[in-house]
BAFI-3210 file (N, C-alpha, C; in Angstrom, 3 decimals, decimal comma, padded with zeros to 6 digits):
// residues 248
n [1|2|3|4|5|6|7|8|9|10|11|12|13|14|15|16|17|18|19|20|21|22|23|24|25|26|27|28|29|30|31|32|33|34|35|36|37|38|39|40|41|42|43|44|45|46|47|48|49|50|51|52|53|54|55|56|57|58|59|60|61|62|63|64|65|66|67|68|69|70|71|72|73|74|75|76|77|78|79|80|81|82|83|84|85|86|87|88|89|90|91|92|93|94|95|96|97|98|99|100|101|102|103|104|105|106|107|108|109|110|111|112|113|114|115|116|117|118|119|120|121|122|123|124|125|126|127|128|129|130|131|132|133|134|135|136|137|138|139|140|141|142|143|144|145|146|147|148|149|150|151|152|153|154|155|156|157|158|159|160|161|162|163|164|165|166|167|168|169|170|171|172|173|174|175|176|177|178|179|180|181|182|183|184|185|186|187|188|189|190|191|192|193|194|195|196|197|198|199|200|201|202|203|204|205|206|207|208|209|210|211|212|213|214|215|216|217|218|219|220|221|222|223|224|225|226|227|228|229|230|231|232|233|234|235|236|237|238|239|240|241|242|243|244|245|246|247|248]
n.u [-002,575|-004,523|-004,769|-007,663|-008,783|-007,568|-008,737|-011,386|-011,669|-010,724|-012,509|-014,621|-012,947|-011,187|-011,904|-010,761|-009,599|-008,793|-006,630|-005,665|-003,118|-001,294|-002,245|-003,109|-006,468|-009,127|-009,709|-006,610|-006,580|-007,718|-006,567|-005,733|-008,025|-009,674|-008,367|-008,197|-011,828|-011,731|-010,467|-012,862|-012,559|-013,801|-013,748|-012,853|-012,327|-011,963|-011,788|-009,560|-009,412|-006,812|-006,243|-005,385|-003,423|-004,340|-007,129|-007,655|-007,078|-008,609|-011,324|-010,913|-010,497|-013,486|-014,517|-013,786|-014,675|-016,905|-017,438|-017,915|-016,286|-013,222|-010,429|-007,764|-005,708|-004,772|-002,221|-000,882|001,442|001,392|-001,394|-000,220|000,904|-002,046|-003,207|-001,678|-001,608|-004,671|-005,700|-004,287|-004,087|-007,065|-009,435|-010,037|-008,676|-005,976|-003,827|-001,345|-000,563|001,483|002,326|004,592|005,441|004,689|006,097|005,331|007,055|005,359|005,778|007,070|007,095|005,270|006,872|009,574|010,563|010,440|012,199|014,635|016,609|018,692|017,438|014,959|013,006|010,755|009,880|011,150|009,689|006,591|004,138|002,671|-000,445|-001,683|-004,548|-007,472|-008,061|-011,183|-011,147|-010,003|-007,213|-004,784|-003,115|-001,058|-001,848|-000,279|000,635|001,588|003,445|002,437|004,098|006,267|005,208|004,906|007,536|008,650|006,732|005,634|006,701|006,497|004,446|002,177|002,093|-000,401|-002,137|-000,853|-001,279|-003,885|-004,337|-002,393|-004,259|-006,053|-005,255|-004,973|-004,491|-002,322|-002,190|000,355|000,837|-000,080|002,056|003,676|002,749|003,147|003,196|000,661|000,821|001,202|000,564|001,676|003,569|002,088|000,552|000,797|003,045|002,759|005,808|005,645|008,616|009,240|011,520|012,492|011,457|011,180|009,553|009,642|012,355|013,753|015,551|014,445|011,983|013,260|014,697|012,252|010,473|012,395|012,420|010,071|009,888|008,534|007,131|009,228|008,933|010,640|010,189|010,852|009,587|007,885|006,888|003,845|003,040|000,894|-000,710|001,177|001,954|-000,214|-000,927|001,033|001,071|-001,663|-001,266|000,781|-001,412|-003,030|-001,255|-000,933|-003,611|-004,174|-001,780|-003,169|-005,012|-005,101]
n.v [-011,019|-012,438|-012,687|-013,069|-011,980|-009,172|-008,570|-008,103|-006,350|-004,572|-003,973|-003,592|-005,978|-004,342|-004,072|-005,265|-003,888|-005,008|-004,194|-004,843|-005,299|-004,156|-005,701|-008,029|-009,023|-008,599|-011,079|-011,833|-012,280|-014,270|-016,675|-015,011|-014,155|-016,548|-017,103|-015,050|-014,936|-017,277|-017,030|-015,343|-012,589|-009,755|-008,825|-007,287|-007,132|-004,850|-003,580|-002,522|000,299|000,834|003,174|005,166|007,356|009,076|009,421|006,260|006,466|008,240|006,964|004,691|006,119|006,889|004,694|003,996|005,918|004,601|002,496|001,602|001,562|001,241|000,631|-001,588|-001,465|-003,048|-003,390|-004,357|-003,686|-002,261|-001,333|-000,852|001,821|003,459|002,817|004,251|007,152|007,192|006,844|008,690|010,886|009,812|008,938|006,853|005,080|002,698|000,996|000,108|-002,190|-003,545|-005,197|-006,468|-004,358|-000,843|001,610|005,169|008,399|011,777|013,485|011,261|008,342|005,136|003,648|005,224|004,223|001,708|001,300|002,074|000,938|-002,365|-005,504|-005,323|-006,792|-006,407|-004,765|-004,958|-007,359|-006,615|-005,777|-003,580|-002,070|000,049|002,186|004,157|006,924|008,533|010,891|011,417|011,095|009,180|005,898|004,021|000,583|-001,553|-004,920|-008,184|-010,461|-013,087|-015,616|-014,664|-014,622|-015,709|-016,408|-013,722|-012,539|-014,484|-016,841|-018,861|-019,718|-022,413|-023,600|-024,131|-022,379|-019,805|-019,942|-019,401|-017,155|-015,246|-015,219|-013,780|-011,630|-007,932|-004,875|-002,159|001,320|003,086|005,683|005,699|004,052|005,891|008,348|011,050|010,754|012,661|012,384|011,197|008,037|006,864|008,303|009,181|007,117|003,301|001,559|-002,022|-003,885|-006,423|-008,237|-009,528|-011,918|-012,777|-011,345|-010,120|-008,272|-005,622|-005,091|-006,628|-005,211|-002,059|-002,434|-002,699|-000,343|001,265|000,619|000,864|003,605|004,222|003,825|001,167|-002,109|-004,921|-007,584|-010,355|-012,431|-015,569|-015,264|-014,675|-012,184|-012,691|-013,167|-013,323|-014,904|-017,551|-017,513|-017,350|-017,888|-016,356|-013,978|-013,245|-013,922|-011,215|-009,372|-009,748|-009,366|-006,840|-005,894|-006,586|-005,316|-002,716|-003,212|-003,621]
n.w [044,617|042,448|038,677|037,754|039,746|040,066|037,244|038,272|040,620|038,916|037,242|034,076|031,536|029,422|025,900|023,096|020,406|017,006|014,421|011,325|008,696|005,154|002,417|003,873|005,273|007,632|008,876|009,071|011,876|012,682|014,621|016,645|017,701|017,980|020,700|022,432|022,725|023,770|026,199|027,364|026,318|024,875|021,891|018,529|015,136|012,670|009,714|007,751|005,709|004,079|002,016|002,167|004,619|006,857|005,984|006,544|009,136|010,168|009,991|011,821|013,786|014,213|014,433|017,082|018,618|019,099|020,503|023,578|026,620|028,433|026,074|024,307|021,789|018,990|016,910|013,002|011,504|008,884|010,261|012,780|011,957|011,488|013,592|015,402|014,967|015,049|017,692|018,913|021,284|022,163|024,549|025,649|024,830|026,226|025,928|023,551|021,147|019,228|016,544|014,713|013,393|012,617|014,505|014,309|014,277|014,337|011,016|009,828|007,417|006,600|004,851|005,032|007,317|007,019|005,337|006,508|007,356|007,015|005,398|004,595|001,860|001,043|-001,171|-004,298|-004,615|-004,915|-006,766|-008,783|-009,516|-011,375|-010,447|-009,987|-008,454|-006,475|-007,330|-009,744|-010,359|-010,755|-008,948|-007,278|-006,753|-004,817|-004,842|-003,309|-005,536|-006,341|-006,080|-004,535|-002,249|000,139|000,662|001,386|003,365|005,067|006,111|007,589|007,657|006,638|003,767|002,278|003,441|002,963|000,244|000,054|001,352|-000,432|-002,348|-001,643|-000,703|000,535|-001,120|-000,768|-001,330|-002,992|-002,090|000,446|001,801|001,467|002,772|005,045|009,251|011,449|014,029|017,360|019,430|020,805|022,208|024,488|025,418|027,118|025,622|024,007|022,340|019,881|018,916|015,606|014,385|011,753|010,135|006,771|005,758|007,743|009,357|011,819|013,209|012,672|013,735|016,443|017,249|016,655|018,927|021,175|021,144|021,720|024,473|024,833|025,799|025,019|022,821|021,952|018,854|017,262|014,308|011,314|009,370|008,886|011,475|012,993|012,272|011,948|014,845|016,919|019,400|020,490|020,164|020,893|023,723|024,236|024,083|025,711|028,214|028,080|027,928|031,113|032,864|032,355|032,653|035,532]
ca.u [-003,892|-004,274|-005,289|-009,081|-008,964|-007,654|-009,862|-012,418|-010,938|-010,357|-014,264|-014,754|-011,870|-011,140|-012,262|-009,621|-009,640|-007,461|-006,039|-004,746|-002,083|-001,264|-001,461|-003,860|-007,283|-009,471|-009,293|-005,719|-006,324|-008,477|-006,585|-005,747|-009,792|-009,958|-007,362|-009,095|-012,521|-011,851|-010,851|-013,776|-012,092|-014,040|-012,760|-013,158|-011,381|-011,863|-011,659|-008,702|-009,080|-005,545|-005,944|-004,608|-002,820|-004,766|-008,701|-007,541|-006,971|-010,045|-012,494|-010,220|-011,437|-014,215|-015,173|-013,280|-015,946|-018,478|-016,835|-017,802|-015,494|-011,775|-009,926|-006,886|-005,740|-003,364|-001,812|-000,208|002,612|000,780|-001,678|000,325|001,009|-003,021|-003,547|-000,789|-002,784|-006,288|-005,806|-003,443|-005,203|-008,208|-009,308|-010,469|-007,471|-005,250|-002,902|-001,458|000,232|002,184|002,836|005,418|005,039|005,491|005,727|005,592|006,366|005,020|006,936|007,375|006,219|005,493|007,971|010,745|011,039|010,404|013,831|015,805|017,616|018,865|016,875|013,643|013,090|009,560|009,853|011,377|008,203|005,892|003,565|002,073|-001,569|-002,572|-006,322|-008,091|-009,250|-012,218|-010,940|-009,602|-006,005|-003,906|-002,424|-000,473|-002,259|000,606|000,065|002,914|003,408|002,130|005,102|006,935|004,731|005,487|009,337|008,805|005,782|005,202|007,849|006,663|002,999|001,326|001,847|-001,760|-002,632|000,083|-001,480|-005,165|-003,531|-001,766|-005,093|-006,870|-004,818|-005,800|-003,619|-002,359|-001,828|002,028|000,662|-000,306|002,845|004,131|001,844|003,914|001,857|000,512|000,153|002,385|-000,350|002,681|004,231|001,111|000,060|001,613|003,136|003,782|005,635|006,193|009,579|009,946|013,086|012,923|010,864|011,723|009,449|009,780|013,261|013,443|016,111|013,903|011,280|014,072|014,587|010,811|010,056|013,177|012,640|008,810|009,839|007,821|007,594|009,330|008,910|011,071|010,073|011,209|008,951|007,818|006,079|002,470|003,027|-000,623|-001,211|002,186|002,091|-001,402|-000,627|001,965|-000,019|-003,099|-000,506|000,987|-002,713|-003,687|-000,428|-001,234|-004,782|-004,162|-000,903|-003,552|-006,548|-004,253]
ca.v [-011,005|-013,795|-011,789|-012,812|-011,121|-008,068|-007,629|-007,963|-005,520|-003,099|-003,545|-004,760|-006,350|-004,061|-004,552|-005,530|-003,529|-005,007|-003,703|-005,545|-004,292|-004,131|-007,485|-008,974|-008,570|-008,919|-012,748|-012,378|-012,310|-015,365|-016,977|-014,459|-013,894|-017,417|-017,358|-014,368|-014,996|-018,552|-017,006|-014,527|-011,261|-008,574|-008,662|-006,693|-006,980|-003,386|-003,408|-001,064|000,071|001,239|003,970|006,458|007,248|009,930|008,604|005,547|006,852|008,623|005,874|004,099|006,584|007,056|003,327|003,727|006,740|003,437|001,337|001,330|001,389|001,318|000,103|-001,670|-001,473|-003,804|-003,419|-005,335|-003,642|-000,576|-001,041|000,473|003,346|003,666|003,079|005,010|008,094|007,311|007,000|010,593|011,786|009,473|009,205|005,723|003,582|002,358|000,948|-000,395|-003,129|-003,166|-006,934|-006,764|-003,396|000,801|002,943|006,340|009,820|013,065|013,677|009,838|007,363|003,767|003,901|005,653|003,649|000,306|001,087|002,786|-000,656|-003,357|-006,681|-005,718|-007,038|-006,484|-003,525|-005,824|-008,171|-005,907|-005,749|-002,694|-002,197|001,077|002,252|005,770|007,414|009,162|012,536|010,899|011,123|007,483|005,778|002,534|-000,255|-002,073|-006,237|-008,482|-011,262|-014,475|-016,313|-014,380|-013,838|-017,203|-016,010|-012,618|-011,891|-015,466|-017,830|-019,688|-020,424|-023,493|-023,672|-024,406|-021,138|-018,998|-019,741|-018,410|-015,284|-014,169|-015,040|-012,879|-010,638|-006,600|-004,221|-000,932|002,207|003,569|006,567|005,298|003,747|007,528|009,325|011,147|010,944|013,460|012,161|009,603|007,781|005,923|009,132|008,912|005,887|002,920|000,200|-003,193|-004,513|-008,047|-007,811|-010,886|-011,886|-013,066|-010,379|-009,382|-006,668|-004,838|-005,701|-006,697|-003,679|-001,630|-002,583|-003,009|001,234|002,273|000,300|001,828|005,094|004,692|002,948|000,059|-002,967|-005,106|-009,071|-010,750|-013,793|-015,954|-015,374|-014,083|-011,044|-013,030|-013,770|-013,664|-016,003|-018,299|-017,885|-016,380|-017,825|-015,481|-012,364|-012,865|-013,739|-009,800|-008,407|-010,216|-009,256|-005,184|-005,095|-006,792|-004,135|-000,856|-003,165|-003,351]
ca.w [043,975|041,296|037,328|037,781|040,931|039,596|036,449|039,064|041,107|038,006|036,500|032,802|030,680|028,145|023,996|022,401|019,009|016,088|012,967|009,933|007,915|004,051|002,424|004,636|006,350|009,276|009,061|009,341|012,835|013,323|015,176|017,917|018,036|018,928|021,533|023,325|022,843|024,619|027,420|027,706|026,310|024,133|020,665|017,264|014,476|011,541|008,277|007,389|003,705|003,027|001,186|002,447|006,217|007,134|005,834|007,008|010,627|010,837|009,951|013,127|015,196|013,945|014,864|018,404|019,586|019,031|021,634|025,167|028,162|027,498|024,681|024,325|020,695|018,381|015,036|012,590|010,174|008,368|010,835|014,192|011,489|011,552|015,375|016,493|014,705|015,262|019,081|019,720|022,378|022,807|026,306|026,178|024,488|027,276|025,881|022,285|021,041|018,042|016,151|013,869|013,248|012,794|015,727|013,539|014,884|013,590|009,591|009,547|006,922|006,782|003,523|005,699|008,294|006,742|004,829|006,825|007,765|005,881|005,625|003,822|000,643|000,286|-001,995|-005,037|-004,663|-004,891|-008,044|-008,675|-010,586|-011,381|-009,887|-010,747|-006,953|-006,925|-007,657|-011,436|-010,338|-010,513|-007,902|-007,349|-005,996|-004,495|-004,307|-003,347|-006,364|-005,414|-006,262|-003,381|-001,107|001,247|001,320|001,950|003,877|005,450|005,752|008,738|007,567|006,071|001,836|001,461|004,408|002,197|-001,112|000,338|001,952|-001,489|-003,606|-001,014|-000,495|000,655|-002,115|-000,565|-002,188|-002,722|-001,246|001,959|002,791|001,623|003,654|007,187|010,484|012,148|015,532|017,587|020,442|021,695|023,479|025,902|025,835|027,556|024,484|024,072|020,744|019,370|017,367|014,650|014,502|010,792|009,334|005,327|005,590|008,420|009,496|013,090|013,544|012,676|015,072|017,627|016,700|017,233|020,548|022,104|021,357|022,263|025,880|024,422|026,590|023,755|023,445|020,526|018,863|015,699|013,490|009,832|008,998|009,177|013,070|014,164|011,735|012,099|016,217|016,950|020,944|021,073|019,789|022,120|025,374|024,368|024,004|027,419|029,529|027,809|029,008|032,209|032,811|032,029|034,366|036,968]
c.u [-003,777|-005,030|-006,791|-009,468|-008,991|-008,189|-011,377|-012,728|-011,810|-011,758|-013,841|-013,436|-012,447|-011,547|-010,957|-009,884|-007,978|-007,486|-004,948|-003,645|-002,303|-000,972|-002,484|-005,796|-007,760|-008,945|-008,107|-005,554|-006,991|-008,201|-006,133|-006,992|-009,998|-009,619|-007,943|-010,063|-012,668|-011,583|-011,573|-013,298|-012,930|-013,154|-013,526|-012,179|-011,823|-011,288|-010,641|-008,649|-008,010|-005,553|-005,302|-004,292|-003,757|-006,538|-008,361|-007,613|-007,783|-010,956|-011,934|-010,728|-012,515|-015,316|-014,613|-013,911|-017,122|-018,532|-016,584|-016,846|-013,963|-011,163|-008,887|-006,607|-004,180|-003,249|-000,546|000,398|001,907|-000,445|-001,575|000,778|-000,379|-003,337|-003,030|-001,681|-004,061|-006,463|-004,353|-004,894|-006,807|-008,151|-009,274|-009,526|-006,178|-004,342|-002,746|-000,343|000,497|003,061|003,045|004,964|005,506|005,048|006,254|005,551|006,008|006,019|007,553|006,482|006,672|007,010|009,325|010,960|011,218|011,754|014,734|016,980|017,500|018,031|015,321|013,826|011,737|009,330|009,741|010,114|006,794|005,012|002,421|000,747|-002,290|-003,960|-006,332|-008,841|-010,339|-012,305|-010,206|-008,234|-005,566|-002,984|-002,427|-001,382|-000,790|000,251|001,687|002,677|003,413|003,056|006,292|006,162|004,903|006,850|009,253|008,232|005,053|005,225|007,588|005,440|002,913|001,550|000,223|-002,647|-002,042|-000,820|-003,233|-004,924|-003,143|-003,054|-005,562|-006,435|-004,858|-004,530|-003,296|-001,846|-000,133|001,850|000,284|000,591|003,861|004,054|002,680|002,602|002,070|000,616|000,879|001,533|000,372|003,317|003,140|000,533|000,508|001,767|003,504|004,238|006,072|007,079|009,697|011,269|013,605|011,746|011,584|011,037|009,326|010,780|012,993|014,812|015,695|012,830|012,278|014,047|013,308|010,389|010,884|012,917|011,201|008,584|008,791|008,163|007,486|009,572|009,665|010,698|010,456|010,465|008,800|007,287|004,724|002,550|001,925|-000,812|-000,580|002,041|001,145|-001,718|000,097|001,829|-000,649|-002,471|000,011|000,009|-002,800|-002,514|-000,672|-002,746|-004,682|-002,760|-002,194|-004,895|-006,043|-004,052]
c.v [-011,704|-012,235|-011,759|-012,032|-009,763|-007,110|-007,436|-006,885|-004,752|-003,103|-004,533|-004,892|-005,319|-004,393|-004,105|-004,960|-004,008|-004,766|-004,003|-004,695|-004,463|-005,952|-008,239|-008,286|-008,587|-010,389|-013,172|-012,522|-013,606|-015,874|-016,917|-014,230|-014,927|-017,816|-016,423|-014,688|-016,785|-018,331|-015,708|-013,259|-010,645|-008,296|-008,269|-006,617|-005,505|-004,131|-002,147|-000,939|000,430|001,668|004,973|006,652|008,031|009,388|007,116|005,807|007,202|007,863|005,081|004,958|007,431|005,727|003,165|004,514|005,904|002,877|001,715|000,890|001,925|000,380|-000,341|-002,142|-001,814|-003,269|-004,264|-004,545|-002,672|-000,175|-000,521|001,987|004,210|004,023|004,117|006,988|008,586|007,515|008,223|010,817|011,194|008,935|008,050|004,799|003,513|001,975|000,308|-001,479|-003,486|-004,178|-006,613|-005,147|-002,025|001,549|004,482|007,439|010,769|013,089|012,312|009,453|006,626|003,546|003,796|004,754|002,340|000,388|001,414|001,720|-001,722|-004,644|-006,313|-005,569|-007,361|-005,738|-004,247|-006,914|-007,927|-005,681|-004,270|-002,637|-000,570|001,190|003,711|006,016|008,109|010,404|012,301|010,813|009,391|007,148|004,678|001,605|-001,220|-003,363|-007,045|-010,020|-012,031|-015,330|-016,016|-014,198|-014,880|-016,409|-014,376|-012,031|-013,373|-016,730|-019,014|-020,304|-021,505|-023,317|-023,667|-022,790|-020,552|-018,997|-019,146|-017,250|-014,929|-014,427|-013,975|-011,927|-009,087|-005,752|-002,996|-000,070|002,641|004,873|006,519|005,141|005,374|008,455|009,775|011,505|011,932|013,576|010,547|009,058|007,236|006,816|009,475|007,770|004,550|001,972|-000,517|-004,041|-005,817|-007,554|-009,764|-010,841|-012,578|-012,387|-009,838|-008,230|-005,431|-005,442|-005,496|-005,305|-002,897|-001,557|-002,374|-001,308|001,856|001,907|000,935|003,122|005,344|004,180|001,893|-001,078|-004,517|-007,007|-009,550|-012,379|-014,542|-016,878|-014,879|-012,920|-011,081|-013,920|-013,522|-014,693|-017,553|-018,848|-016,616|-016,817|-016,758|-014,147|-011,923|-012,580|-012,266|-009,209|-008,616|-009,429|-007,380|-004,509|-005,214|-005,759|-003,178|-001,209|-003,027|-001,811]
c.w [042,618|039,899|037,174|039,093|040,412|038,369|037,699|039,827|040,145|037,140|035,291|031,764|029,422|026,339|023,839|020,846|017,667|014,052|011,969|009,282|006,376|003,811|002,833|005,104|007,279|009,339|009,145|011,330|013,864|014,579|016,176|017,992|018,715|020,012|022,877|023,666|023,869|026,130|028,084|026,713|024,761|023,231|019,248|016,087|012,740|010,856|008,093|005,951|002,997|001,788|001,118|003,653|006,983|007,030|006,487|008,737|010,967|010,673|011,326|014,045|015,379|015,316|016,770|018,898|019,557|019,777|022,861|025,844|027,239|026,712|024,868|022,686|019,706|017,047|014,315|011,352|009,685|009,249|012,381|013,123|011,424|012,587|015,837|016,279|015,193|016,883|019,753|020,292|022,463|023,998|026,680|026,467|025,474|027,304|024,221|022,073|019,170|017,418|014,795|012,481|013,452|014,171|014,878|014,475|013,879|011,814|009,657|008,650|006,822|005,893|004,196|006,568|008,037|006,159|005,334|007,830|007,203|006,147|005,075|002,432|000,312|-000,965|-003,510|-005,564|-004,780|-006,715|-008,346|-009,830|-010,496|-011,143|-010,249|-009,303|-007,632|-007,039|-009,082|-011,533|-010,141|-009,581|-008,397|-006,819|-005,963|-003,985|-004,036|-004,331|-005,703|-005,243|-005,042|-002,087|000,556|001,780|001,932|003,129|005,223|005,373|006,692|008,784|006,479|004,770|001,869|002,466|003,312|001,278|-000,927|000,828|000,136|-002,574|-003,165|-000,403|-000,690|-000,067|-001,052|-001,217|-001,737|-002,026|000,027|002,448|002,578|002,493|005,196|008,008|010,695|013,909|015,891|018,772|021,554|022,597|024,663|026,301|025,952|026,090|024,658|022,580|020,428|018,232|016,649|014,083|012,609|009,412|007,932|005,052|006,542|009,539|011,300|013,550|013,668|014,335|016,278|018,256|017,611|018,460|021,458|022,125|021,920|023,742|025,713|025,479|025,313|023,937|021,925|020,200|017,126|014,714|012,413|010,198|009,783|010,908|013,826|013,260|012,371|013,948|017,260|019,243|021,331|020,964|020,787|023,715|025,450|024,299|025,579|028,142|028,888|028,814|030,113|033,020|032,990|032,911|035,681|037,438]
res [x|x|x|x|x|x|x|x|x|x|x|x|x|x|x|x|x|x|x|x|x|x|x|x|x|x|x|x|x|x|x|x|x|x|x|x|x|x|x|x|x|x|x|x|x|x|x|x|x|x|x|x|x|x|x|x|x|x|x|x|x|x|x|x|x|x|x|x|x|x|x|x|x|x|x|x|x|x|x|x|x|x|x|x|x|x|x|x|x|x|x|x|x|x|x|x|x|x|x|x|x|x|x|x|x|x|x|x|x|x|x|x|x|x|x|x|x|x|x|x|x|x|x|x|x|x|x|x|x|x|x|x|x|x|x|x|x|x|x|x|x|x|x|x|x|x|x|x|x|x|x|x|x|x|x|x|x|x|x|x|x|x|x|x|x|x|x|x|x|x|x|x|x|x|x|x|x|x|x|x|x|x|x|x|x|x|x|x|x|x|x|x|x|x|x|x|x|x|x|x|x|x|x|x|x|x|x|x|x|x|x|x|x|x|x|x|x|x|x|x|x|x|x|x|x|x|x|x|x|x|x|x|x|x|x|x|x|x|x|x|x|x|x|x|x|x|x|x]
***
């Protein structure tokens, strides 16, 4: 049975829900949007406001009780620490996919796991700007200095792409990447993860770590950090072979 056969078969292609990480935003996903949407597929890309792990997760599934049929749902680097949360135990999301990125369990944070193997050197690059939440207490806003942000975060993209990513670049709080999950989506629900093989901030060991232990179906490729941006074919081909896996 050829793959248009079997979405046919299996009813309506899944919505593709995706979720940015720290650093970046929706538009970092452009150009897996265009890669889907060319060949038909139901695509959304959220606003994640990285503020916190927890408010962050519930506005995620908040916005995923909005979305008809079933879901198949990506993240990118603080955003699988969002997804993996927001979809514990929803009925819809089918499956997740996890680009260059945390698979967190329960008493995990982004923090912890991003260090707990050698090769990230985002930490160092990191510029911090105090902000005032709205309860009057101070928190970090955490930006990564523009001057590093090519070598660290996006080694494999364009100089003149790079230098619009770090003007426009989304801050996250030091408490977010603090924050331990509550809720792991990956022990029920099937995963597939893209490991980058020349990642500085989320060392590809790492990743190597959380896909094994989450029976992840794990694809490696050599790339940076910003790998929807850098190799946004190779993003959408792991979204497509996830939903078509959970239509089947």
């Amino acid at each position: 049975m050829t793959s248009s056969e079997l979405e046919a078969h299996a009813g309506a292609w899944p919505t593709v829900v995706l979720v940015h990480g720290a650093f970046a935003d929706s538009s970092s996903w452009n150009g897996v949007i265009a890669r889907l949407r060319r060949d038909g597929r139901p695509v959304i890309a959220v606003a994640n406001p990285l503020r916190a792990l927890r408010e962050d997760a519930d506005l995620l599934r908040d916005f995923l009780d909005g979305v008809d049929g079933p879901i198949v749902l990506a993240g990118h680097s603080y955003g699988g620490s969002v997804m993996s949360q927001a979809a514990d135990g929803h009925p819809r999301v089918k499956a997740l996919v996890y680009v260059a990125s945390f698979l967190l369990d329960a008493g995990e944070s982004t923090a912890e796991l991003a260090g707990r193997y050698p090769g990230n050197e985002l930490g160092p690059a990191l510029r911090p700007v105090p902000v005032h939440r709205p309860d009057g207490q101070t928190v970090d806003d955490l930006y990564i200095k523009e001057e590093e942000f090519q070598r660290v975060f996006a080694a494999d993209v364009p100089a003149d792409v790079v230098e619009l990513m770090a003007v426009t670049q989304r801050p996250i709080t030091g408490d977010a990447l603090a924050d331990k999950a509550t809720g792991a989506a990956w022990k029920t629900i099937p995963s597939w993860t893209l490991i980058t093989l020349q990642d500085l901030a989320v060392p590809a060991q790492a990743q190597r770590f959380m896909a094994k232990r989450a029976s992840s179906h794990a694809v490696e490729v050599d790339a940076s950090h910003a790998v929807a941006v850098s190799r946004p074919d190779v993003v959408a081909q792991l979204i497509e072979e996830a939903a078509r896996a959970t239509a089947a």
